[in-house]
N, C-alpha and C positions, 0 to 999 in steps of 0.2 A: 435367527433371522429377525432385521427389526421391524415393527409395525410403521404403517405408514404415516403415525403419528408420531413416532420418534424420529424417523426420515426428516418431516419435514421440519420437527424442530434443528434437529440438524444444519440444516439450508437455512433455516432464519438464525440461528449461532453466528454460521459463518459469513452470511451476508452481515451482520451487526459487527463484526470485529473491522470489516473492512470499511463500513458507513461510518468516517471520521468528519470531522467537520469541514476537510479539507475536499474531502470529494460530494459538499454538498452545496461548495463554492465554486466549483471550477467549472461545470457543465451550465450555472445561469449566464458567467460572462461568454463560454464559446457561443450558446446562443442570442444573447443581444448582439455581438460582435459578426458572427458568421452571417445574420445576412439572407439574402437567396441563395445562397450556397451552405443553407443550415444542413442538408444534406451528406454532404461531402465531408464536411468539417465534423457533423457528430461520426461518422464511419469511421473514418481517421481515428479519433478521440475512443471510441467502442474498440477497434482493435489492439490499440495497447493501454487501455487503463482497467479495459474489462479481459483481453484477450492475453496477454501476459500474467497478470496475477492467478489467472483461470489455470492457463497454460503452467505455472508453477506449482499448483495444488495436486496437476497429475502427475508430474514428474514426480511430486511426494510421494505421490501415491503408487507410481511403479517402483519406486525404489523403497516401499514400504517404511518408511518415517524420516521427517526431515533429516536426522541424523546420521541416515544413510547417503545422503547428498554429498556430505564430505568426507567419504568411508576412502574415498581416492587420495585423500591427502594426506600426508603425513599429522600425526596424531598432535603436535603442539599447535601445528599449524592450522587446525581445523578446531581446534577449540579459543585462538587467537580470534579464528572467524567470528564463530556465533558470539566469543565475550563481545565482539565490538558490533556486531548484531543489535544482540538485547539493549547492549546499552545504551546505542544510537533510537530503536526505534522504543525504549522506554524511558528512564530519568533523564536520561541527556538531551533528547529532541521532541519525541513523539506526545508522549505525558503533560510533560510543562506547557507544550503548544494546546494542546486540549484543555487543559486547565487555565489557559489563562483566551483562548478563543472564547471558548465554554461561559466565561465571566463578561467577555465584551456584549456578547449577545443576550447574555441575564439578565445582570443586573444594573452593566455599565452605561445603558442605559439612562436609570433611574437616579446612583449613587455613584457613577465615576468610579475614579481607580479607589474608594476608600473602604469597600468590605470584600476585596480582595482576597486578601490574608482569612477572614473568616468562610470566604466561597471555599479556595482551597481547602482547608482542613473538613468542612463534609463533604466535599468531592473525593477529596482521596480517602476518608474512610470509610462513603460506601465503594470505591472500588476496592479498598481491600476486606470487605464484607461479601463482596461478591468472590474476590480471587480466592479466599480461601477457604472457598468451600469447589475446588475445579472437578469434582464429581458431579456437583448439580449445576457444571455453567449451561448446559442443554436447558435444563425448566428457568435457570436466571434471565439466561439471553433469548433463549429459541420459542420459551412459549411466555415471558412476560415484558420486557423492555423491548424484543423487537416490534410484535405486533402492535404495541401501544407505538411507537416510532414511525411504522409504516401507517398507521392510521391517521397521525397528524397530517403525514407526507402527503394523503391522499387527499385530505381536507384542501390544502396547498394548491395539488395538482388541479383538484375539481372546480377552485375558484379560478385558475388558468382557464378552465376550458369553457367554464359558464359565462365567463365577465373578463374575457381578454383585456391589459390596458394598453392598447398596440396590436399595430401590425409591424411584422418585422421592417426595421430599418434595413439600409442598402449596406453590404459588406463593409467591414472596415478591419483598416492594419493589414496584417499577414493574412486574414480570409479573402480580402482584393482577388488577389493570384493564384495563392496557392493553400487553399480550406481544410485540402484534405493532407498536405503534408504538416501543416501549423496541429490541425486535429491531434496526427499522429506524436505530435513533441509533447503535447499538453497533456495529452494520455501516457505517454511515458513517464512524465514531469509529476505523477503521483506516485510515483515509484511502491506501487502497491505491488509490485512481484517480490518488495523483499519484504513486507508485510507478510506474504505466500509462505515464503518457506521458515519464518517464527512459529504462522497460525500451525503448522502443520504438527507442530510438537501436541496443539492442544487437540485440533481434530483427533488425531488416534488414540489420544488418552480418553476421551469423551465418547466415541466410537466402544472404547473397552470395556468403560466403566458403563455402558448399556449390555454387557457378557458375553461382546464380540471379542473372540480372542483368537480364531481362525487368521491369520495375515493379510487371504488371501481376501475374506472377505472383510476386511478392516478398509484393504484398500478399493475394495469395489465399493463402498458407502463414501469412503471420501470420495473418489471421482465423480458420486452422487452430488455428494455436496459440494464441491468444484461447478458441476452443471447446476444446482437452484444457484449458487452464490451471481454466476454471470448472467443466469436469465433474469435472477431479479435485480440484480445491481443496473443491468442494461436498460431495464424499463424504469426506474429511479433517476439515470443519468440521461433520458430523451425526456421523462417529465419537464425534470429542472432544467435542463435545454430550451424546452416549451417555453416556462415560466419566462425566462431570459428574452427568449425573441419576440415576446409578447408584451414586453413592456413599455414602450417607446413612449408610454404618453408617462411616463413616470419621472420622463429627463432622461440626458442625452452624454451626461459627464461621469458615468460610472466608471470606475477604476478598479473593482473584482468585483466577483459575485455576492458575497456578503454584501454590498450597497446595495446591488439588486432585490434582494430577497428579502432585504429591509423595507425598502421601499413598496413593492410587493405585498408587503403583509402589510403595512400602513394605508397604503392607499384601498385593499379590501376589509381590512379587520379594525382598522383606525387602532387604537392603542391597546387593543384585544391583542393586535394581529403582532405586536412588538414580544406579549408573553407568548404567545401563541411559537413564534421564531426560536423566543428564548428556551423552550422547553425541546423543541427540536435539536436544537445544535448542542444541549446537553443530555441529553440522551444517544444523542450522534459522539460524542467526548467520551458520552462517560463508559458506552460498549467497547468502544475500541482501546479505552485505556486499560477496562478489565481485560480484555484480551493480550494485549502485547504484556500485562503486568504478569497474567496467569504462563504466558510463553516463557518470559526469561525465568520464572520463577522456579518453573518446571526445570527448566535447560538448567541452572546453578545449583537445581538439589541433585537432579540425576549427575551432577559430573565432577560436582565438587563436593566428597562426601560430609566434609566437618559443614557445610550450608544448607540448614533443615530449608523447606519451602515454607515454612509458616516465617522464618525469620528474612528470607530472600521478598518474600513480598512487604513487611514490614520497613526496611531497608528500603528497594525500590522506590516505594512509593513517601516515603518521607525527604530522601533525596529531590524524587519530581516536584513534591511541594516546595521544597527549598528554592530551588530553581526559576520555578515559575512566578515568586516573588521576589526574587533578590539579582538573578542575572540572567534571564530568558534571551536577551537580548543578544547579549555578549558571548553566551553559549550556544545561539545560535549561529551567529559568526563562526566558529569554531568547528562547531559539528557539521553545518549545512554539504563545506566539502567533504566529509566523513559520507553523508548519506550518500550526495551523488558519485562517490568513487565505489562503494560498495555495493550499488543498486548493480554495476554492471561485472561486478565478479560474482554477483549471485548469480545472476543471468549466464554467465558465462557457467558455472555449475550444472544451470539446470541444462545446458545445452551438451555437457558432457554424461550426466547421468546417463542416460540410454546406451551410452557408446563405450561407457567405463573398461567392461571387456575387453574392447578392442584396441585402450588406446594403452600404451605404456607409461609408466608413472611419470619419466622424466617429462616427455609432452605435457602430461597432466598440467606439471607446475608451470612449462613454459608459456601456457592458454593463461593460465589466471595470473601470470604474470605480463601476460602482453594485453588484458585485461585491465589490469587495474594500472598499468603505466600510462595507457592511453586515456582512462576512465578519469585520472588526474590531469589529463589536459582539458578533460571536457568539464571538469571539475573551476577550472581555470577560468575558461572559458563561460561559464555560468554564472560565476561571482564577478564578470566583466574586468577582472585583472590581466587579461592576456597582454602582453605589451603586442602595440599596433603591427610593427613587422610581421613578431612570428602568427598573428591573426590571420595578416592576410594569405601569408604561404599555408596555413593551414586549410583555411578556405579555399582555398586554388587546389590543394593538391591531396587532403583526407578526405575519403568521401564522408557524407553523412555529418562533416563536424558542424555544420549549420543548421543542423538539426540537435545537436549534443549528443549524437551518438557514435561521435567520430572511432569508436572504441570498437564496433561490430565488425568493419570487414577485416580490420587486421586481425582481429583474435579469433574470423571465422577461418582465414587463410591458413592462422598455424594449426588454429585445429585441424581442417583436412589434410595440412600437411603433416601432421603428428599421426594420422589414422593411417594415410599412408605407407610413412614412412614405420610405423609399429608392423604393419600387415607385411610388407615386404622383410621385415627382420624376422617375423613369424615364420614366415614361407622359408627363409635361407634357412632358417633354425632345423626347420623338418626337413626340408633336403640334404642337410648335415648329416642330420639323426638317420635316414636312408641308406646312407653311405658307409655308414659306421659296420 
């Protein structure tokens, strides 16, 4: 049984893997932007940015390790999966994005694009000084980079509350109308549920390596850490919300949140408040790249036997360095439809896991293939290449596709239809077998 001090390093591990730089951008602009309908819009924005990735940690955790997630699928096809997993949410998108965020907020600053190249090389080897040691990522993340993280944050939030600059502005854009369906896109739109089922390789190994070996109760400490992760993530994403709607005397022309939060710490810290940022958003980089580095690394020793873990992160993470100086841009292009087609075949997984039993394999493929066909439209649709026609007959007649999730009710349809149509083959099967 763990002590209540390993618990909750636990909960600060798992909340630092998901505290990227990205979701400490997205909650200042829904609040400058939402308005009097800050309300609405953060609810929205809490049930899929905190309530999906949450909602993914237990399905881990009922089906006892991410790995179990794709136990439904045929065995090449479920390691096709997670290769294009890890390598979307680590060297190919996730990493390089951190690594070269991580730098705008530093030092760019101070020196521009020109100590780049020397930021990345100590960023990516302390995270591989943290990844390879994934026995002590609990005392790395849970009782030293996070609390040091959350304590600046607090600093942040507390000149929010002492010395507001503003009162909130009047809605604007998509909060106008409709706050709480824009919430819901933009909480989608961090696609941290597939961040979920990565993290989940480390949660159970981190869980072990404290001499929990029981299953049973491996997965009752994750679904612990699934609950610290969404309480604390929820009170971090209404802070900087705060921050957001409270800044209106800072200027009116912001275009994300990062300007926000710039402006923010200049206007209370004057040029404290610019390092002060800058130590935030790399601490925020550098948790979550140790995390998705320690994920894949894991994932590629356990399954590919000729790839130690000490060489899979080593790899990794010189790759992301690569990248994030030479063609982030270009590879982002490239990958971006990768993340959003795969965000919604994860979700589609995690919606089968429970049901696995019930449903028969052919259905299986036919969900995540009516997932990820449709996930490519919404894919399309994202990077604004849809040509104008088929937009509008899209919008006229997919639900949800003006939300980009036009992929949910078709792939929920087949699934009920696949549950169905399994139960009723079940049932003839045994009324067979009666007869015989």
């Amino acid at each position: 049984m763990l002590s209540i001090r390993n618990i909750a390093a636990l909960g600060f591990m798992t909340f630092a893997m998901y505290l990227g730089a990205g979701n400490l951008i997205f909650p200042p602009f829904l609040g400058f932007q939402s308005g009097e309908h800050f309300v609405s819009g953060m609810a929205g924005f809490l049930l899929t940015g905190v309530g999906l990735p949450a909602l993914a940690l237990v399905m881990v955790a009922l089906v006892r390790g991410s790995d179990n997630l794709t136990a439904v699928l045929p065995r090449p096809l479920a390691t096709s999966f997670w290769v294009m997993v890890f390598v979307v949410i680590g060297p190919a998108f996730v990493v390089p994005r951190a690594i070269t965020v991580a730098y705008q907020f530093c030092l760019a600053p101070f020196f521009g694009d020109d100590f780049l190249l020397p930021f990345t090389v100590i960023f990516c080897l302390l995270t591989i000084f943290f990844a390879l040691h994934p026995g002590k990522l609990i005392d790395s993340l849970g009782k030293c980079l996070t609390p040091l993280l959350v304590v600046i944050l607090a600093v942040l939030v507390t000149a929010a509350l002492v010395s507001p600059a503003g009162e909130p502005l009047v809605a604007q854009g998509p909060y106008v109308t409709g706050a709480l369906a824009e919430g819901l896109t933009q909480g989608y739109m961090t696609m941290d549920a597939l961040g979920s089922i990565g993290f989940g390789w480390i949660i159970f190994r981190a869980i072990q390596s404290m001499g929990v070996s029981c299953p049973r109760a491996t997965a009752k400490y994750t679904l612990m850490a699934a609950l610290m992760y969404a309480v604390a993530m929820t009170v971090v994403y209404i802070a900087l919300a705060y921050v957001g709607s409270t800044s209106a005397y800072l200027g009116t022309a912001f275009t994300n949140g990062g300007d926000i939060l710039t402006a923010f710490t200049c206007y209370h810290f004057g040029n404290a408040g610019t390092v002060l940022l800058g130590v935030v958003m790399v601490l925020a980089c550098l948790t979550t790249a140790i995390g998705v580095t320690t994920a894949g690394s894991e994932f590629y020793s356990r399954t590919f036997s000729r790839v130690p873990y000490r060489a899979a992160v080593w790899v990794a993470m010189a790759l992301a360095g690569l990248v994030a100086n030479i063609g982030l841009e270009q590879l982002l292009a490239i990958t971006l439809p990768a993340v959003v087609a795969l965000h919604p075949v994860a979700i589609a997984l995690l919606l089968i896991a429970p049901l696995r039993k019930h449903i028969a394999s052919a259905w299986v493929l036919a969900v995540m293939a009516t997932a990820l066909g449709f996930a490519v439209l919404d894919a399309v649709h994202i990077l604004g290449i849809m040509p104008s026609a088929a937009d509008q007959a899209l919008s006229a007649w997919l639900p949800l596709y003006g939300y980009f999730a036009g992929w949910l009710v078709p792939t929920l349809i087949v699934l009920a239809v696949g549950l169905v149509a399994s139960r009723q083959r079940a049932y003839m099967a045994n009324v067979g077998q009666c007869y015989r």
